[in-house]
C-alpha positions as CSV (number, residue, x, y, z in Angstrom):
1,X,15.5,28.8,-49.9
2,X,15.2,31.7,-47.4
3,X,13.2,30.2,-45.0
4,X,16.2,27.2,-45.2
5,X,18.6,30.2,-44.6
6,X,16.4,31.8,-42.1
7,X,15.9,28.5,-40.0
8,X,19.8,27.9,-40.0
9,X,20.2,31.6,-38.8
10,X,17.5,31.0,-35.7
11,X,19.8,27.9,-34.8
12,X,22.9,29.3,-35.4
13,X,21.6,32.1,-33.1
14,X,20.4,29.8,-30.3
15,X,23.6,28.0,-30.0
16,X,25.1,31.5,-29.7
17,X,23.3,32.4,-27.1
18,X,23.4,29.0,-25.1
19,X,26.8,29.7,-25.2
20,X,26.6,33.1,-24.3
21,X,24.6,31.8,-21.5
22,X,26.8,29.2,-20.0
23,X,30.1,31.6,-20.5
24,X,27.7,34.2,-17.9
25,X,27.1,31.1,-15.7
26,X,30.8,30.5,-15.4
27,X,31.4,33.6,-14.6
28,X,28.6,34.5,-12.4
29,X,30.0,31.1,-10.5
30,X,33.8,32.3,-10.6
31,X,32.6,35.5,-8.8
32,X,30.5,34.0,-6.2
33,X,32.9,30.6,-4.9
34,X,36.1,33.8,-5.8
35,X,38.3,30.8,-7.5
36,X,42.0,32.1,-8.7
37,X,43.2,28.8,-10.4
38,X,41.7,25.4,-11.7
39,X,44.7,22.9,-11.0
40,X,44.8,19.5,-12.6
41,X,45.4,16.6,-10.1
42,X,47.4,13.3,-11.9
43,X,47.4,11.1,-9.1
44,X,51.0,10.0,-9.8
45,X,50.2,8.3,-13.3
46,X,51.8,10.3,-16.2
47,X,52.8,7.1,-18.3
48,X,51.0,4.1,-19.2
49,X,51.0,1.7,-21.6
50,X,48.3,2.0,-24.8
51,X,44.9,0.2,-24.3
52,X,45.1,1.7,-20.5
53,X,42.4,3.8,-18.7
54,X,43.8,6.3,-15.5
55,X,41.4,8.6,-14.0
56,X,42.8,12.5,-13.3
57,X,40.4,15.0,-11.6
58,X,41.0,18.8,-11.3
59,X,39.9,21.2,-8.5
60,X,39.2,25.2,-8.1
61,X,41.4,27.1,-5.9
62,X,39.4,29.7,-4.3
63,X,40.6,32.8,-3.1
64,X,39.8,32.1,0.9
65,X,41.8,28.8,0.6
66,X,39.8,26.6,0.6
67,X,39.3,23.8,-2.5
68,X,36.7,22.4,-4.2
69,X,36.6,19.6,-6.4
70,X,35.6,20.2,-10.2
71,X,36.2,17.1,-11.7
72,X,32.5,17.4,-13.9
73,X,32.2,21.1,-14.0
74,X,35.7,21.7,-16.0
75,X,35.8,21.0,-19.5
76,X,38.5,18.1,-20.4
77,X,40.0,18.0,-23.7
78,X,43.4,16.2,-25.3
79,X,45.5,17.9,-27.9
80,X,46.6,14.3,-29.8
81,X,43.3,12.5,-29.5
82,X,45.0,9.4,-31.7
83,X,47.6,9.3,-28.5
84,X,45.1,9.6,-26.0
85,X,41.2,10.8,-25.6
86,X,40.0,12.2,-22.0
87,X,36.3,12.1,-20.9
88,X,34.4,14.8,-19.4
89,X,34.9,13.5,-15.9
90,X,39.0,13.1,-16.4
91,X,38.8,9.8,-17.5
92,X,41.6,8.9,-20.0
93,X,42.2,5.9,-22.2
94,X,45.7,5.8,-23.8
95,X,45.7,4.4,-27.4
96,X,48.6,4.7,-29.0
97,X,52.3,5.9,-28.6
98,X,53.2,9.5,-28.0
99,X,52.6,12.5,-25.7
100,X,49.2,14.2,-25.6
101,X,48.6,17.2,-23.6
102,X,45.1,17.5,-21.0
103,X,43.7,20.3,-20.4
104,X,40.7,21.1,-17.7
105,X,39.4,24.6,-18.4
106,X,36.6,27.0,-16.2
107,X,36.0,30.1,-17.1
108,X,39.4,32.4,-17.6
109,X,41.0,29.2,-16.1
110,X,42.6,26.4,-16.9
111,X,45.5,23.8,-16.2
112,X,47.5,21.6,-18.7
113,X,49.5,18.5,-18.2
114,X,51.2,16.0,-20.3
115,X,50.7,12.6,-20.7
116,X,52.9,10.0,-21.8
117,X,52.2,6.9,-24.0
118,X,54.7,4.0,-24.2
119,X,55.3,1.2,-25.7
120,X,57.9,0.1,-23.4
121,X,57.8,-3.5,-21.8
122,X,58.4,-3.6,-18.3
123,X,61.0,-6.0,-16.8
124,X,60.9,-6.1,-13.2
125,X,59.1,-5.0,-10.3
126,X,60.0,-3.4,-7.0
127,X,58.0,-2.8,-3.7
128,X,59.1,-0.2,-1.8
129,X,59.7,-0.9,1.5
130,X,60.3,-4.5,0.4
131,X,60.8,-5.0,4.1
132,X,57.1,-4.5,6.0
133,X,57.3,-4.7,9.7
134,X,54.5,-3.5,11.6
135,X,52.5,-3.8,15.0
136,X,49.2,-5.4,14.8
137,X,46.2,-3.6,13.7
138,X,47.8,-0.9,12.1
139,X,48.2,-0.1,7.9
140,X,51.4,1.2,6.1
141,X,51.3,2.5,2.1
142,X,53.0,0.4,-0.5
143,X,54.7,1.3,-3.9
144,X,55.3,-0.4,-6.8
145,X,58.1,0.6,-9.3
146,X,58.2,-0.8,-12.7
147,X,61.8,-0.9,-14.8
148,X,61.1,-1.3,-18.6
149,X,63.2,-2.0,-21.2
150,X,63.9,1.7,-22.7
151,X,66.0,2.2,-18.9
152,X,62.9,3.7,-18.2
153,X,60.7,3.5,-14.8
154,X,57.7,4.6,-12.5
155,X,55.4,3.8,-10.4
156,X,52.7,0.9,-11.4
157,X,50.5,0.6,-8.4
158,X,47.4,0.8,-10.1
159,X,48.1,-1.7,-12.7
160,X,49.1,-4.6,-10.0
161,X,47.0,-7.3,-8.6
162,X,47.8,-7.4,-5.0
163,X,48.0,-9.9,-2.5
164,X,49.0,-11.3,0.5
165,X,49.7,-15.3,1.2
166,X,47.7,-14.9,4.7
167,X,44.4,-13.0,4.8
168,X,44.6,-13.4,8.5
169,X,47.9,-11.7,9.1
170,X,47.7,-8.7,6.8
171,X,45.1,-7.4,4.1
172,X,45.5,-5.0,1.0
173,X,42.7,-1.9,1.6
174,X,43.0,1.3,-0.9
175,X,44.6,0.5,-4.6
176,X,45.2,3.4,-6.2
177,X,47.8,5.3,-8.3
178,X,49.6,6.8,-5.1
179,X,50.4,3.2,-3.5
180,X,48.2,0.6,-2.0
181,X,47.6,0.0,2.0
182,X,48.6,-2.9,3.9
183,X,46.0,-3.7,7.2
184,X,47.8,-5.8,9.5
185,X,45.3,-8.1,11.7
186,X,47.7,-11.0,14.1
187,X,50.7,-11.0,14.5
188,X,52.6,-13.3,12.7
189,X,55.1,-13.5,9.0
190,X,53.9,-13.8,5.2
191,X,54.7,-12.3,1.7
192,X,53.1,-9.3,0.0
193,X,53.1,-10.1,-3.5
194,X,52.3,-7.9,-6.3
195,X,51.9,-8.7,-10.2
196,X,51.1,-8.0,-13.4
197,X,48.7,-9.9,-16.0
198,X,52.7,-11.2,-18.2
199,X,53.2,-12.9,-14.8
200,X,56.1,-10.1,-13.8
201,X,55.9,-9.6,-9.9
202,X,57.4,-8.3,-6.9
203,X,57.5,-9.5,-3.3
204,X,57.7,-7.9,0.0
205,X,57.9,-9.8,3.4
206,X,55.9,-9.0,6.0
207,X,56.2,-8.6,9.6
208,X,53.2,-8.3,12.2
209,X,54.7,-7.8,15.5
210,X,52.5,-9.0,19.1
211,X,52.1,-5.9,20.7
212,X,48.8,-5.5,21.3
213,X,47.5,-5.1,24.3
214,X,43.8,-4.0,24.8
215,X,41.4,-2.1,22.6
216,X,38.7,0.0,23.9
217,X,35.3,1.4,22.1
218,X,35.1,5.4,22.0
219,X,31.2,5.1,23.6
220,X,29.7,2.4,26.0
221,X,26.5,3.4,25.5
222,X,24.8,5.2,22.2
223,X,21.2,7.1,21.9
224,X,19.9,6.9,18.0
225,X,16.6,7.6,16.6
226,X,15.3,5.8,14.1
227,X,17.0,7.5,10.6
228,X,19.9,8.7,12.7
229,X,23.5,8.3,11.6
230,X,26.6,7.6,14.2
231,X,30.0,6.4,14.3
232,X,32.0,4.1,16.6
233,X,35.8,4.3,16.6
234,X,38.3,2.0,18.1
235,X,41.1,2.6,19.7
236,X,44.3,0.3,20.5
237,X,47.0,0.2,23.7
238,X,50.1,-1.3,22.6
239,X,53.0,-2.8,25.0
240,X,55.4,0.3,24.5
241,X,52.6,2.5,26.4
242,X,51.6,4.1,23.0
243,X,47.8,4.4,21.5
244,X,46.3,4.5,18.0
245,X,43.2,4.6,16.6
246,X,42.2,1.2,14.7
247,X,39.1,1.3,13.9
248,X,39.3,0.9,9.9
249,X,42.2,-2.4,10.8
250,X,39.2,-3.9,13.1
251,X,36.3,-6.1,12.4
252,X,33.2,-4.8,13.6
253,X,29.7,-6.8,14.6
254,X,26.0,-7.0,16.0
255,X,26.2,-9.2,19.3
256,X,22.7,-10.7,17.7
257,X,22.1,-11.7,14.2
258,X,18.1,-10.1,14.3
259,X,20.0,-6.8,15.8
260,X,20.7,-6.1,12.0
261,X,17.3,-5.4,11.4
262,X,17.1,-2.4,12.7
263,X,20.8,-1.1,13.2
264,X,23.2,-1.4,10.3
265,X,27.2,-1.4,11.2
266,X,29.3,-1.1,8.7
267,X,32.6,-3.3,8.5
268,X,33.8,-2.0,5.0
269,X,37.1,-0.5,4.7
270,X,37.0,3.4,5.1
271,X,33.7,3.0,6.5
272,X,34.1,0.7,9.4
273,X,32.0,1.6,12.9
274,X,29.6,3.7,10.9
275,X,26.0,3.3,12.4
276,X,22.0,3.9,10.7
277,X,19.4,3.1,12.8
278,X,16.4,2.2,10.9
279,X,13.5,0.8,13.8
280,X,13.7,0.9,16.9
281,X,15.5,-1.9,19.4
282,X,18.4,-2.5,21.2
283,X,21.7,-3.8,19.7
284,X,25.1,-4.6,21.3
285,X,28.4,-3.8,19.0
286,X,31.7,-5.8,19.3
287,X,35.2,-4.9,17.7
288,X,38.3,-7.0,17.7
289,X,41.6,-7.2,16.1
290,X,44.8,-8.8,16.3
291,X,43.0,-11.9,18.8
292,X,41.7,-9.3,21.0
293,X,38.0,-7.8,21.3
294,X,37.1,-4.7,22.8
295,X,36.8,-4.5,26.8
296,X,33.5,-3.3,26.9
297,X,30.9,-3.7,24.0
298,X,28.9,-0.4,22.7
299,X,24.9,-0.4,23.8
300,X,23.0,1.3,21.0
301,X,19.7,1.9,22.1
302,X,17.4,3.2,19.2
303,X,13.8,4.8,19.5
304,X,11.3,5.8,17.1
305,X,10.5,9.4,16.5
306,X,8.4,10.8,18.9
307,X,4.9,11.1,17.8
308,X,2.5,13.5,18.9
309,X,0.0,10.8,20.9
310,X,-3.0,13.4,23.1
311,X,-3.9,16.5,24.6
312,X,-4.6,17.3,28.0
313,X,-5.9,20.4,29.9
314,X,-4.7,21.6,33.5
315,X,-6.7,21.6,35.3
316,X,-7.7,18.2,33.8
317,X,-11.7,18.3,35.2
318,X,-14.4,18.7,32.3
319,X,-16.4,20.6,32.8
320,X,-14.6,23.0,34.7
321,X,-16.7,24.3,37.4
322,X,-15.9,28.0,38.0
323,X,-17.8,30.1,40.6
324,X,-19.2,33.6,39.5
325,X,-15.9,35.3,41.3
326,X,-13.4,32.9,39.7
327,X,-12.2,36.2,37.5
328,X,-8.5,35.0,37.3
329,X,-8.7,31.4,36.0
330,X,-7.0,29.9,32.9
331,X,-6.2,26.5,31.1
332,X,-3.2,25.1,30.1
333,X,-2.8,22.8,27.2
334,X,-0.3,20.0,27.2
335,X,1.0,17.8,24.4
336,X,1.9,14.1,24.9
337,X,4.1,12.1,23.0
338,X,4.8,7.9,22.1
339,X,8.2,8.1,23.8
340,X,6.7,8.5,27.2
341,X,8.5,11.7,28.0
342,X,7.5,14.7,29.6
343,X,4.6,16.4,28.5
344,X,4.9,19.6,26.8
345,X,3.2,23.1,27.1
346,X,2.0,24.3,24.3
347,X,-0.4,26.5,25.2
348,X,0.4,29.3,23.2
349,X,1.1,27.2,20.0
350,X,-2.5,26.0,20.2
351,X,-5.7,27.6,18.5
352,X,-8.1,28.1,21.2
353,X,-11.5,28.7,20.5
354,X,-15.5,28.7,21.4
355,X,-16.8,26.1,19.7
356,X,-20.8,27.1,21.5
357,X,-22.3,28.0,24.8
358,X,-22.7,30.9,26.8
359,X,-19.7,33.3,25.1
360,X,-21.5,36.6,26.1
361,X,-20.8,35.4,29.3
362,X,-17.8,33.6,29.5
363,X,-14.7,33.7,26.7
364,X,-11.4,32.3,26.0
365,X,-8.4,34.6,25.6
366,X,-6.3,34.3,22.4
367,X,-4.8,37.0,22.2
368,X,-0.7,36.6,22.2
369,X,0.7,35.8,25.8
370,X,-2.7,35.1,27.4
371,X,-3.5,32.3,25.8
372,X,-6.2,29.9,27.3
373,X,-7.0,32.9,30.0
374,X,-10.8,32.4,31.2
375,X,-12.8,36.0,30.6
376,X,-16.2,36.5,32.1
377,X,-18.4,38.6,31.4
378,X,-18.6,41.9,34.4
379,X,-22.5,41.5,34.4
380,X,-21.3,37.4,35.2
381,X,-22.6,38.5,39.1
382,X,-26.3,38.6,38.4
383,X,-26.9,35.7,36.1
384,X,-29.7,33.4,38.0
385,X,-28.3,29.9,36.3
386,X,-25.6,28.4,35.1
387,X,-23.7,29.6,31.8
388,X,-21.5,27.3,30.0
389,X,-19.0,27.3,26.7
390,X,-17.8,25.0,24.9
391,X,-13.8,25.6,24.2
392,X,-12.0,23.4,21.3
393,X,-8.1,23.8,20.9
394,X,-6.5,22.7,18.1
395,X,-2.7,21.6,18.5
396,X,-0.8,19.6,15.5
397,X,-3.1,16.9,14.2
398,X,-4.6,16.6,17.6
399,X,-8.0,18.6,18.6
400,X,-9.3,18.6,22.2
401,X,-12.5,19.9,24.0
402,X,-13.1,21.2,27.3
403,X,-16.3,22.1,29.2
404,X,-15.9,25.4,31.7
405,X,-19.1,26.1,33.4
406,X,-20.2,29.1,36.3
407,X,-22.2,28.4,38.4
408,X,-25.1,31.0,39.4
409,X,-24.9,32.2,43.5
């Protein structure tokens, strides 16, 4: 029985201490990033029906202004789990009528909001504007309003499916609880329609006006290497003189199918004109929207890293034939690479030393700043035949050899 007791006493104990341990974390972590607040962020959903998920997320507030998101460092929890349970990344799931309040705690800090569980069943839905009228290539935010039958209403955005009767007039990018966005693409008229799984909907009508006139790629040309990152952006001239920047509303391309094996362009939503180069080649990138393609296509040219290929000496004879009063001679040792550009010095970087030969009369300087300077010997004078050394550098993966010989008077 007390080694049961004692063994529940260690454990008890342990958990103690981990939570000593985290609480120090916390607080070590609050005094380092200097947050003030935790604030809880609804994303305009409040109310929803039971058997309904909705994502919240919370943030720090720090001291210097800025925000961070801390979404899975707070700790979530719901006061009327039977009303509605919250996960620990702010994911809540509604279950059955009532008000439950979420918390998202750090530390000292922590935020609380209420959330709403109804059983009221919506009637009617309106889009707001229910009148869209837009120029080509360009995006405006939606809202959906919900009336229910307890005279009740909000905003249902996130609970719609959205559509639009012509793919190739307008599009629906970005659902979320704050509104959805409409991308216009030609000009032309259609219907926005937006509805609910009981067949309740609501219409807009929409308007794409022909005033595009040219669009024009931010870069003509584009250096990568391979495992590099870039972005293109587009940018649109319209016939009232004015400019915007289109480049999620366009539709990007390789000029080449095979291009795509080396360069990938991205023609998502949000992440349209992004570039990773991958092997090297040469690849041409359109753009277009609203019947019109870019004036000038982008050139991305990509190359493979640099390699380290040789060395070479300067001078570049071996052996390198000295005469007895040659006392101020030295080598310089260049690396050479697989993109064909200049050769580099790297003289000093290198490990220079006498691999065999004649070193009592004739040595290699490594000492800092006189690298690869040739010493002879001061008796070098009398010596009746030739001497020679043997010098190895060492640069990278790369070793070289060099012959440097004096020749006797």
């Amino acid at each position: 029985m007390r080694r049961l007791l004692l063994s529940s006493s260690i454990i008890l104990l342990i958990g103690c201490q981990d939570d000593k341990a985290q609480h120090y974390l916390e607080t070590l972590d609050i005094a380092e990033q200097g947050i003030h607040s935790i604030t809880i962020d609804t994303g305009s959903v409040t109310v929803r029906e039971p058997n309904i998920t909705a994502q919240w997320s919370a943030s720090a507030d720090l001291s210097s202004g800025s925000v961070l998101v801390y979404s899975d460092l707070v700790s979530w929890s719901s006061d009327a789990p039977t009303v509605a349970t919250v996960s620990s990344s702010g994911e809540i799931r509604t279950l059955s009528a009532g008000v439950a309040n979420i918390s998202a705690s750090y530390g000292r800090f922590s935020d609380v909001r209420p959330f709403t569980v109804s059983t009221a069943v919506l009637q009617s839905i309106s889009l707001t504007p229910e009148t869209i009228s837009l120029d080509e290539c360009k995006s405006v935010t939606v809202t959906a309003e919900g009336s229910y039958d307890d005279g009740t209403s909000r905003e249902i955005n996130d609970l719609l499916s959205w559509s639009t009767d012509d793919t190739s007039l307008a599009t629906v990018q970005d659902q979320d609880g704050s509104g959805i966005t409409i991308v216009s693409h030609l000009s032309g008229t259609g219907l926005l329609t937006a509805s609910n799984n009981d067949g309740i909907s609501g219409t807009a009508s929409l308007t794409v006006l022909d005033t595009l006139s040219s669009i024009a790629i931010d870069k003509t040309s584009l250096a990568m290497t391979v495992g590099d990152s870039s972005s293109l952006n587009a940018q649109a001239e319209y016939s009232d003189s004015s400019s915007a920047d289109i480049t999620q509303s366009s539709n990007w391309s390789l000029d080449e199918t095979e291009q795509s094996s080396y360069l990938s362009l991205s023609d998502s939503y949000s992440s349209k004109g992004e570039l990773s180069a991958f092997a090297a080649g040469v690849a041409v990138v359109n753009v277009g929207c609203g019947g019109l393609v870019a004036t000038q296509s982008t050139t991305v040219t990509v190359s493979a890293e640099a390699t380290l290929q040789s060395l070479s000496f300067s001078p570049s004879d071996n052996p390198y034939v000295l005469s007895t009063g040659d006392t101020d001679k030295s080598l310089t040792l260049y690396a050479n690479y697989s993109d064909g550009s200049a050769a580099v010095d790297v003289t000093a970087d290198a490990i220079w030393e006498v691999a065999s030969g004649d070193s009592d009369f004739i040595d290699i300087d490594t000492s800092d700043g006189n690298e690869g300077d040739i010493l002879l010997d001061a008796d070098i004078g009398d010596i009746t035949e030739d001497k020679s050394i043997s010098v190895q550098v060492s640069y990278g993966s790369l070793d070289a050899q060099i012959q440097i010989t004096v020749e006797a008077p």
